[in-house]
Short mmCIF file of the C-alpha atoms (twelve columns), coordinates in Angstrom:
data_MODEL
# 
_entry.id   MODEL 
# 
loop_
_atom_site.group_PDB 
_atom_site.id 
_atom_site.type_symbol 
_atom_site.label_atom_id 
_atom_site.label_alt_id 
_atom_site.label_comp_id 
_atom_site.label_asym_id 
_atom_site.label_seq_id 
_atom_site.Cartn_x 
_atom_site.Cartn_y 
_atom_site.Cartn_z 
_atom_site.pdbx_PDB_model_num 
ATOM 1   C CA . UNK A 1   -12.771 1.169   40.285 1 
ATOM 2   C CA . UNK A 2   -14.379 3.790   41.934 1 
ATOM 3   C CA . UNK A 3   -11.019 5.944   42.452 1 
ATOM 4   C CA . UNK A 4   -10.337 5.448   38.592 1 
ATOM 5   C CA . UNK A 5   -13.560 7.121   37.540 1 
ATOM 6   C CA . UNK A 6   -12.844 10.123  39.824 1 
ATOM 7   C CA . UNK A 7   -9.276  10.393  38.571 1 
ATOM 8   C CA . UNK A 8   -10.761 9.854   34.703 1 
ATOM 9   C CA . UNK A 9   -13.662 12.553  35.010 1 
ATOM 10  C CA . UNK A 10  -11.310 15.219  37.193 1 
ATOM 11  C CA . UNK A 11  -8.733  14.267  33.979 1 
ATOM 12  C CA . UNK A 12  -11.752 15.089  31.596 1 
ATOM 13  C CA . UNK A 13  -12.768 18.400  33.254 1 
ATOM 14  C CA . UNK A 14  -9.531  19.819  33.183 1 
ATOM 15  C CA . UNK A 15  -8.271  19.284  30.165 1 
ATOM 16  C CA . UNK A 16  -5.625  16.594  30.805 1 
ATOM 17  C CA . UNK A 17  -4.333  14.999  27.124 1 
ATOM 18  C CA . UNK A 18  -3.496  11.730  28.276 1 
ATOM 19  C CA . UNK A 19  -3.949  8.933   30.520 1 
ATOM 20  C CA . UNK A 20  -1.974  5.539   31.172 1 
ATOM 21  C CA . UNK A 21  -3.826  2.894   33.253 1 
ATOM 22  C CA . UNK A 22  -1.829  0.735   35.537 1 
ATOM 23  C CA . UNK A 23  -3.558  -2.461  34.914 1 
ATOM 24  C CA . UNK A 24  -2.832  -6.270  35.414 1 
ATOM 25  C CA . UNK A 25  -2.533  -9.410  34.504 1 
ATOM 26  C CA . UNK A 26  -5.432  -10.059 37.102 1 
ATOM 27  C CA . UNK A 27  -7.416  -9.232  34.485 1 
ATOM 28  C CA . UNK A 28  -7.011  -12.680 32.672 1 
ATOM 29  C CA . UNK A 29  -9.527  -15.763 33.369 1 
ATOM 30  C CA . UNK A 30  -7.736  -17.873 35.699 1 
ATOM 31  C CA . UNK A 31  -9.150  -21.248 34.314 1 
ATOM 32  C CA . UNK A 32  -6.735  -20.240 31.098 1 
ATOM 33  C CA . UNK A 33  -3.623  -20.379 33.906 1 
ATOM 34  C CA . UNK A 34  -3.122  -23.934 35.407 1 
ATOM 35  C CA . UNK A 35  -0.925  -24.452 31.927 1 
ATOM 36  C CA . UNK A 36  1.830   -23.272 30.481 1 
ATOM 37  C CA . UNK A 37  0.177   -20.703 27.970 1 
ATOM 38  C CA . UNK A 38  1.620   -17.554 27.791 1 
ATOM 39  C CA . UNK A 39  -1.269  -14.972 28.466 1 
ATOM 40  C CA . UNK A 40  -1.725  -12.251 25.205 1 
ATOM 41  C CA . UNK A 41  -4.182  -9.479  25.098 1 
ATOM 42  C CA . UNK A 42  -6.325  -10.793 22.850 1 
ATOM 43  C CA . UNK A 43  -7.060  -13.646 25.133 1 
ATOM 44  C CA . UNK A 44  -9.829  -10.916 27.463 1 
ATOM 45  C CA . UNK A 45  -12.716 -9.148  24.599 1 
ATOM 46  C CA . UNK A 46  -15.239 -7.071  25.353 1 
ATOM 47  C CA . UNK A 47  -16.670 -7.726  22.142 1 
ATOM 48  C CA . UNK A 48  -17.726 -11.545 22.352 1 
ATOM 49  C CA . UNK A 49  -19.859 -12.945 24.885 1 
ATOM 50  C CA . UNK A 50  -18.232 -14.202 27.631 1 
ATOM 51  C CA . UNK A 51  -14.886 -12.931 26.723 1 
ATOM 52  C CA . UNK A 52  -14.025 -11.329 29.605 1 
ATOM 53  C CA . UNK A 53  -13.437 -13.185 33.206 1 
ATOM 54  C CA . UNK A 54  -11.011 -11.827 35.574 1 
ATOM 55  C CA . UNK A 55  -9.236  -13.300 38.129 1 
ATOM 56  C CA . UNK A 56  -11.076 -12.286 41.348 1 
ATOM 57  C CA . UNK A 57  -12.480 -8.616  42.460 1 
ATOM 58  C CA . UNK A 58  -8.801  -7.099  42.245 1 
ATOM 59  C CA . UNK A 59  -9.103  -8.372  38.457 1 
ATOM 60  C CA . UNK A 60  -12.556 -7.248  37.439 1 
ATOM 61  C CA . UNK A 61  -11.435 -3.605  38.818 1 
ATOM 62  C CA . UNK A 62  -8.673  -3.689  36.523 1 
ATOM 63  C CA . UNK A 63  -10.582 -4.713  33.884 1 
ATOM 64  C CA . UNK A 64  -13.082 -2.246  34.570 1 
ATOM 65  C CA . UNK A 65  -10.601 0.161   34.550 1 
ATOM 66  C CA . UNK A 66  -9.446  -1.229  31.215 1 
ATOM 67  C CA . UNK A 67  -12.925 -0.284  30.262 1 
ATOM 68  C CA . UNK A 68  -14.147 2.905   31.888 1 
ATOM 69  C CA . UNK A 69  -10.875 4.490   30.576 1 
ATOM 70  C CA . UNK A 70  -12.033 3.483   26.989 1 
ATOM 71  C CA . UNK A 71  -15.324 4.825   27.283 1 
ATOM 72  C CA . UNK A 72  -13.539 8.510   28.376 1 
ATOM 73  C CA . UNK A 73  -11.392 8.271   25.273 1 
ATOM 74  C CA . UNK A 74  -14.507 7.572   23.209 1 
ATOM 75  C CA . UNK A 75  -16.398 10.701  24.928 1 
ATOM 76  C CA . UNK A 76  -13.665 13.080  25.739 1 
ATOM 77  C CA . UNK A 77  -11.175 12.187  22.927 1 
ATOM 78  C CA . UNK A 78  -8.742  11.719  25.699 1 
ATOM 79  C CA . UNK A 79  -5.667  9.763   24.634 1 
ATOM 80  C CA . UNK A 80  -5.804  6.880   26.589 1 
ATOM 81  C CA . UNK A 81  -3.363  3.592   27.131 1 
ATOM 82  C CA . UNK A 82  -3.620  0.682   29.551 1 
ATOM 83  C CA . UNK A 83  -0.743  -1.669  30.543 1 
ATOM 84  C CA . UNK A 84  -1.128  -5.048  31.868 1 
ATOM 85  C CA . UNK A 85  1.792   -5.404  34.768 1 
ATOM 86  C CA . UNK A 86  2.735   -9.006  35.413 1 
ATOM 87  C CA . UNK A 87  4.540   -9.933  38.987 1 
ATOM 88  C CA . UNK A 88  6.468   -6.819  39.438 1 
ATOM 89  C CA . UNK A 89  9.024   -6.318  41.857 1 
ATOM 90  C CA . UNK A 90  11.379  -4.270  43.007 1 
ATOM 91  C CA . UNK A 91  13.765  -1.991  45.535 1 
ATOM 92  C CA . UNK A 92  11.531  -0.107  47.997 1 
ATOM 93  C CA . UNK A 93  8.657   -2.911  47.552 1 
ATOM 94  C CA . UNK A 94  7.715   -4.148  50.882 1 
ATOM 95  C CA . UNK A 95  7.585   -7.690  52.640 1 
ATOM 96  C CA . UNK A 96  3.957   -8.845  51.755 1 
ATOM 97  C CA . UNK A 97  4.788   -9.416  48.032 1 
ATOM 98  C CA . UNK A 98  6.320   -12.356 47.138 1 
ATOM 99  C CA . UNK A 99  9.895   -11.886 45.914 1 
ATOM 100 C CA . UNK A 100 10.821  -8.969  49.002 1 
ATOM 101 C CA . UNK A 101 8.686   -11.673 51.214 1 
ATOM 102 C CA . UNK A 102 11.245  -14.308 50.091 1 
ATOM 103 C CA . UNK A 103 14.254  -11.878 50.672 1 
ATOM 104 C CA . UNK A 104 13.160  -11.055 54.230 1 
ATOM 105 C CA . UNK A 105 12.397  -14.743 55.313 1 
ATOM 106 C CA . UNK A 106 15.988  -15.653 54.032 1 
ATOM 107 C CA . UNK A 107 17.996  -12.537 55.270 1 
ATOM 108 C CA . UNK A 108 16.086  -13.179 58.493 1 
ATOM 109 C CA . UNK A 109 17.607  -16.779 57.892 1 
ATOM 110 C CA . UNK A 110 14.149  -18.574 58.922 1 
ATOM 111 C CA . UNK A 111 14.669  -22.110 59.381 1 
ATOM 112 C CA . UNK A 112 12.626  -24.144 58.094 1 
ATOM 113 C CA . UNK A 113 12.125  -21.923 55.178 1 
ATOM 114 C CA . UNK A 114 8.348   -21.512 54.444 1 
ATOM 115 C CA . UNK A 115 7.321   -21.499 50.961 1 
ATOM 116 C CA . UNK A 116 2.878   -21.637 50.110 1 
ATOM 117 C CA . UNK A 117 2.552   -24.777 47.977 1 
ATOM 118 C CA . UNK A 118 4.762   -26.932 46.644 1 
ATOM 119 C CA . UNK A 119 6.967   -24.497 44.920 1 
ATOM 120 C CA . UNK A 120 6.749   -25.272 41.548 1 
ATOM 121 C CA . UNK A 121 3.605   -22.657 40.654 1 
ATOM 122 C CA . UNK A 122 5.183   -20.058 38.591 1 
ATOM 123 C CA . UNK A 123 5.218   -16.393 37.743 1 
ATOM 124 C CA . UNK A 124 7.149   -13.942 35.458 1 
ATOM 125 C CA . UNK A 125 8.656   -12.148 37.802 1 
ATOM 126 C CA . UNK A 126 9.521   -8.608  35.967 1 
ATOM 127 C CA . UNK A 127 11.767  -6.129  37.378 1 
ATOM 128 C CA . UNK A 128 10.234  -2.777  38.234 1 
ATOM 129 C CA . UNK A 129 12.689  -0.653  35.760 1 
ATOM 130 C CA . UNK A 130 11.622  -2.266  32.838 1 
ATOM 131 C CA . UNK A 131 7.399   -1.818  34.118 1 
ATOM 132 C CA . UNK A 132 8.181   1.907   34.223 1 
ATOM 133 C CA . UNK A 133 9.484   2.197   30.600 1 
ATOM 134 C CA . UNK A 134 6.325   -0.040  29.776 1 
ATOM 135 C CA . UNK A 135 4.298   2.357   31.074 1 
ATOM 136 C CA . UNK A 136 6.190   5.525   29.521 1 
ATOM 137 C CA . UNK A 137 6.077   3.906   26.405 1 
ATOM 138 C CA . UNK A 138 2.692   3.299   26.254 1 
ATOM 139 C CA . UNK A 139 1.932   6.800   27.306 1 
ATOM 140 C CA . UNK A 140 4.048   7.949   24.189 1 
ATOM 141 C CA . UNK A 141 2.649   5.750   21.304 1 
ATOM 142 C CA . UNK A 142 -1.043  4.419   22.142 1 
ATOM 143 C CA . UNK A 143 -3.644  6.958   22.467 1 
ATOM 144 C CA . UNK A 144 -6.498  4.660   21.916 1 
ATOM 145 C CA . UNK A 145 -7.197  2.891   24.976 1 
ATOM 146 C CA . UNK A 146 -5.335  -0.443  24.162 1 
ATOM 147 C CA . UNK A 147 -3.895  -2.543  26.731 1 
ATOM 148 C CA . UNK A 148 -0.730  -3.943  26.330 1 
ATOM 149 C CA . UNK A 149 1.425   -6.581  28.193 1 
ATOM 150 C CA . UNK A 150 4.655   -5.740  30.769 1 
ATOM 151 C CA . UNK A 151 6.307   -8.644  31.801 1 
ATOM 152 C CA . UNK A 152 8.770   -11.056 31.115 1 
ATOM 153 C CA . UNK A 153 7.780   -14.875 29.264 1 
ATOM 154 C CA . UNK A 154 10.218  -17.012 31.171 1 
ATOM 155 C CA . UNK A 155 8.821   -19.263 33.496 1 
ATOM 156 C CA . UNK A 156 9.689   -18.785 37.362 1 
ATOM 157 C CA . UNK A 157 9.099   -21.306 39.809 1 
ATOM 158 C CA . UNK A 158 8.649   -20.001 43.561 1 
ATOM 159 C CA . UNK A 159 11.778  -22.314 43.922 1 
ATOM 160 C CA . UNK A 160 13.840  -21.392 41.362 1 
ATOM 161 C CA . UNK A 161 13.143  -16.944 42.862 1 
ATOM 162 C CA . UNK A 162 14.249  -18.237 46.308 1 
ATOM 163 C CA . UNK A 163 17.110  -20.280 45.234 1 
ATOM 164 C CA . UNK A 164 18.526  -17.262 43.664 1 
ATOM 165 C CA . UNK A 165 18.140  -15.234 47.026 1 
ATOM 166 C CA . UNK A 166 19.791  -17.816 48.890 1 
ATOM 167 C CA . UNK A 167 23.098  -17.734 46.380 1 
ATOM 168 C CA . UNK A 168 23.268  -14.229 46.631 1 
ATOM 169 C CA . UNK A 169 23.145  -14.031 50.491 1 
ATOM 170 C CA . UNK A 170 25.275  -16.664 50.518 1 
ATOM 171 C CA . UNK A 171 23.039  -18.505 52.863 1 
ATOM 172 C CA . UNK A 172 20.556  -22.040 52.699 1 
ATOM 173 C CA . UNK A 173 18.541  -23.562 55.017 1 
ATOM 174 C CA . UNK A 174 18.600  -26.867 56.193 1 
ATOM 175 C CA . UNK A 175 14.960  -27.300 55.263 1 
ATOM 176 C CA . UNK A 176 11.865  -25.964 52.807 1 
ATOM 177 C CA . UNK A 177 8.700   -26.551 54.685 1 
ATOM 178 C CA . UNK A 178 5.900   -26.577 51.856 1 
ATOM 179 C CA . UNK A 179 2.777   -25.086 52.645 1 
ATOM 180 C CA . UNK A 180 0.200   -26.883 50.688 1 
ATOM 181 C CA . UNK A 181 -2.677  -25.955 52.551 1 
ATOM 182 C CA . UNK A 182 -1.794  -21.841 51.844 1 
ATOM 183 C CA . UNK A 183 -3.269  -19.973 48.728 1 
ATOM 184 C CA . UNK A 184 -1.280  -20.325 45.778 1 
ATOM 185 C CA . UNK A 185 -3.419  -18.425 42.828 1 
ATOM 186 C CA . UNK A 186 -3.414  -19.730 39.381 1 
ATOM 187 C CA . UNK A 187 -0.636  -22.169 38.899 1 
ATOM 188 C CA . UNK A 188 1.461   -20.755 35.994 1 
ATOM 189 C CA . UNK A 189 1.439   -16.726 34.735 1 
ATOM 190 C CA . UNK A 190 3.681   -15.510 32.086 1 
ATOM 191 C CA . UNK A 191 3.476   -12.654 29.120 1 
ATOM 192 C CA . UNK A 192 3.171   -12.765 25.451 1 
ATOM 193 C CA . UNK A 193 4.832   -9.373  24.756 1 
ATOM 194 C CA . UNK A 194 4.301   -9.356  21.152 1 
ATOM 195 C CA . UNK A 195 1.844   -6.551  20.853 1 
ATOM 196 C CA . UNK A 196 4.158   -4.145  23.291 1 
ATOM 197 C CA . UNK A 197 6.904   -5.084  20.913 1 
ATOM 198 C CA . UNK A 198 5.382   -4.313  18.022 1 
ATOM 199 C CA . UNK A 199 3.501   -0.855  19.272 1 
ATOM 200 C CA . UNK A 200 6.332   -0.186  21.407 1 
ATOM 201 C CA . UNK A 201 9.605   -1.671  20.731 1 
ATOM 202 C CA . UNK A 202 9.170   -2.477  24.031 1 
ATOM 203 C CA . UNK A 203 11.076  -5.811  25.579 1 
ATOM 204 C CA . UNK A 204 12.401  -6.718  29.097 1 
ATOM 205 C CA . UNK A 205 15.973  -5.446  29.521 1 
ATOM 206 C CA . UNK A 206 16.256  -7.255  33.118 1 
ATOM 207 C CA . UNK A 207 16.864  -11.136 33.740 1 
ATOM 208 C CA . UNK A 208 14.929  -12.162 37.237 1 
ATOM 209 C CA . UNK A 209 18.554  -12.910 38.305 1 
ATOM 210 C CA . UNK A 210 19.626  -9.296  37.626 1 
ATOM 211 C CA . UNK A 211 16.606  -7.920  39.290 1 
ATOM 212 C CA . UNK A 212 16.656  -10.041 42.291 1 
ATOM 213 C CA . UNK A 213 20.383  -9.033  43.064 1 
ATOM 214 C CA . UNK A 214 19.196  -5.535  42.225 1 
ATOM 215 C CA . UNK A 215 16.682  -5.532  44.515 1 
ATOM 216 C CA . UNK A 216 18.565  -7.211  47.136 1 
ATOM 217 C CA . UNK A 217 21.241  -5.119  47.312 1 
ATOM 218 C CA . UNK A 218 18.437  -2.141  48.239 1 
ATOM 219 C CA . UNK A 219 16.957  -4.525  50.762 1 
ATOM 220 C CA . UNK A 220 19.947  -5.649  52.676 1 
ATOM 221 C CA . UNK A 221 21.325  -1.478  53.217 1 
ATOM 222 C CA . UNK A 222 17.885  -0.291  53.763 1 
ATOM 223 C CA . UNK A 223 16.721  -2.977  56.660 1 
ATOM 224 C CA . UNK A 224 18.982  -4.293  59.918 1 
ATOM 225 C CA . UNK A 225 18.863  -7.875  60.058 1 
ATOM 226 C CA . UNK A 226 18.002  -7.808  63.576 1 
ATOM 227 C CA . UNK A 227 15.024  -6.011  63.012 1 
ATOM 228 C CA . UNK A 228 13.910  -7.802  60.588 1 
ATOM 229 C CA . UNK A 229 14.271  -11.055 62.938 1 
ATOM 230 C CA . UNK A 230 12.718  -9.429  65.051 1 
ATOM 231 C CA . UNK A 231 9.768   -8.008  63.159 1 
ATOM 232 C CA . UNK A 232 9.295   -10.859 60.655 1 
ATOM 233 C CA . UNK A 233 5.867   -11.963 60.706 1 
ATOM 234 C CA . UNK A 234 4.673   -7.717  61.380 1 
ATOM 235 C CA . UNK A 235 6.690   -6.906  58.255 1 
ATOM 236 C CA . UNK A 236 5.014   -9.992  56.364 1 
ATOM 237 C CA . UNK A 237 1.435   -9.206  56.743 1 
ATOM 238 C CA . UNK A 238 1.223   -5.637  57.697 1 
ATOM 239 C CA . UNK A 239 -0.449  -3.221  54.475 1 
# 
């Protein structure tokens, strides 16, 4: 939070026009996520008591964010955007998110194949091309402060993302070992794009199976197998 204030008053000082925030969908309560309810903006106010309640301290600073950016717009008269980036992923991502973690583990062909909980928490996985245009978009049409949605409102078990891995390397292990005793988050996270399709004309152009080949294309030229073997558990956990 404290980096986005220095980049908002540096903006401020010299003059910049406009601003898009790279927020999250961190910034939802989390007790709102253990059903299948797709998440819309409307659903975090800064207006009613208690209507804001993010999901741990990397939520509340995008929230904050949200909210410092606002107060700029209101002072400075800077135009000002914020988008809300669900699960993105991506070529050039590396191994300690979830969907590069899952490519690595099976191009590494790790047997039994470790998956953190049962496998049937879900996110909307949203392909990295279709963030950026999110973002562009909302740089281009919003100027006052209003957060908007990027992400795709299918469903996607941690099963069905590594199921689609293992077709496209042509590979399966003999065995999923479920994790149950590893953090899992909030059990289910997808988008109501209605507001970025309405302010925008803004939808997903990329299926998660699309993306995930996409992605894994990049992932299988740009790392040696061996190394990755090799390196697994380094490449997993190191920031």
């Amino acid at each position: 939070m404290a980096l986005d204030n220095i980049v908002y008053e540096a903006a401020a000082k010299n003059g910049v026009e406009r601003i898009t925030f790279a927020s999250s969908a961190c910034t939802y309560p989390t007790d709102i996520q253990q059903e299948r309810q797709r998440l819309s903006e409307d659903m975090v106010s800064f207006e009613e008591r208690g209507g804001a309640y993010a999901d741990e301290v990397y939520g509340w600073a995008k929230l904050m964010g949200e909210r410092s950016l606002q107060a700029y717009h209101e002072q400075y008269d800077i135009d000002a955007s914020s988008v809300r980036i669900f699960t993105a992923y991506g070529p050039r991502e590396n191994e300690t998110h979830a969907i590069v973690a899952f490519m690595a583990k099976a191009y590494a062909e790790q047997d039994p194949f470790p998956i953190w909980g049962d496998g049937e928490q879900t996110r909307n996985f949203t392909y990295v091309k279709d963030i950026t245009k999110a973002l562009r978009l909302a740089s281009e049409n919003i100027t006052d402060g209003t957060a908007v949605n990027a992400g795709i409102s299918r469903y996607v078990t941690m099963n069905e993302a590594v199921e689609i891995i293992f077709d496209y390397l042509g590979w399966e292990p003999d065995e999923i070992d479920y994790l149950t005793d590893k953090p899992q988050g909030v059990r289910h996270r997808a988008a109501d794009t209605s507001r970025a399709e309405e302010l925008l004309g803004w939808e997903p152009e990329y299926t998660v199976e699309e993306g995930i080949k996409n992605t894994l294309d990049w992932y299988v030229e740009a790392r040696d197998k061996e190394y990755v073997k090799e390196n697994l558990e380094m490449l997993l956990h190191e920031r």
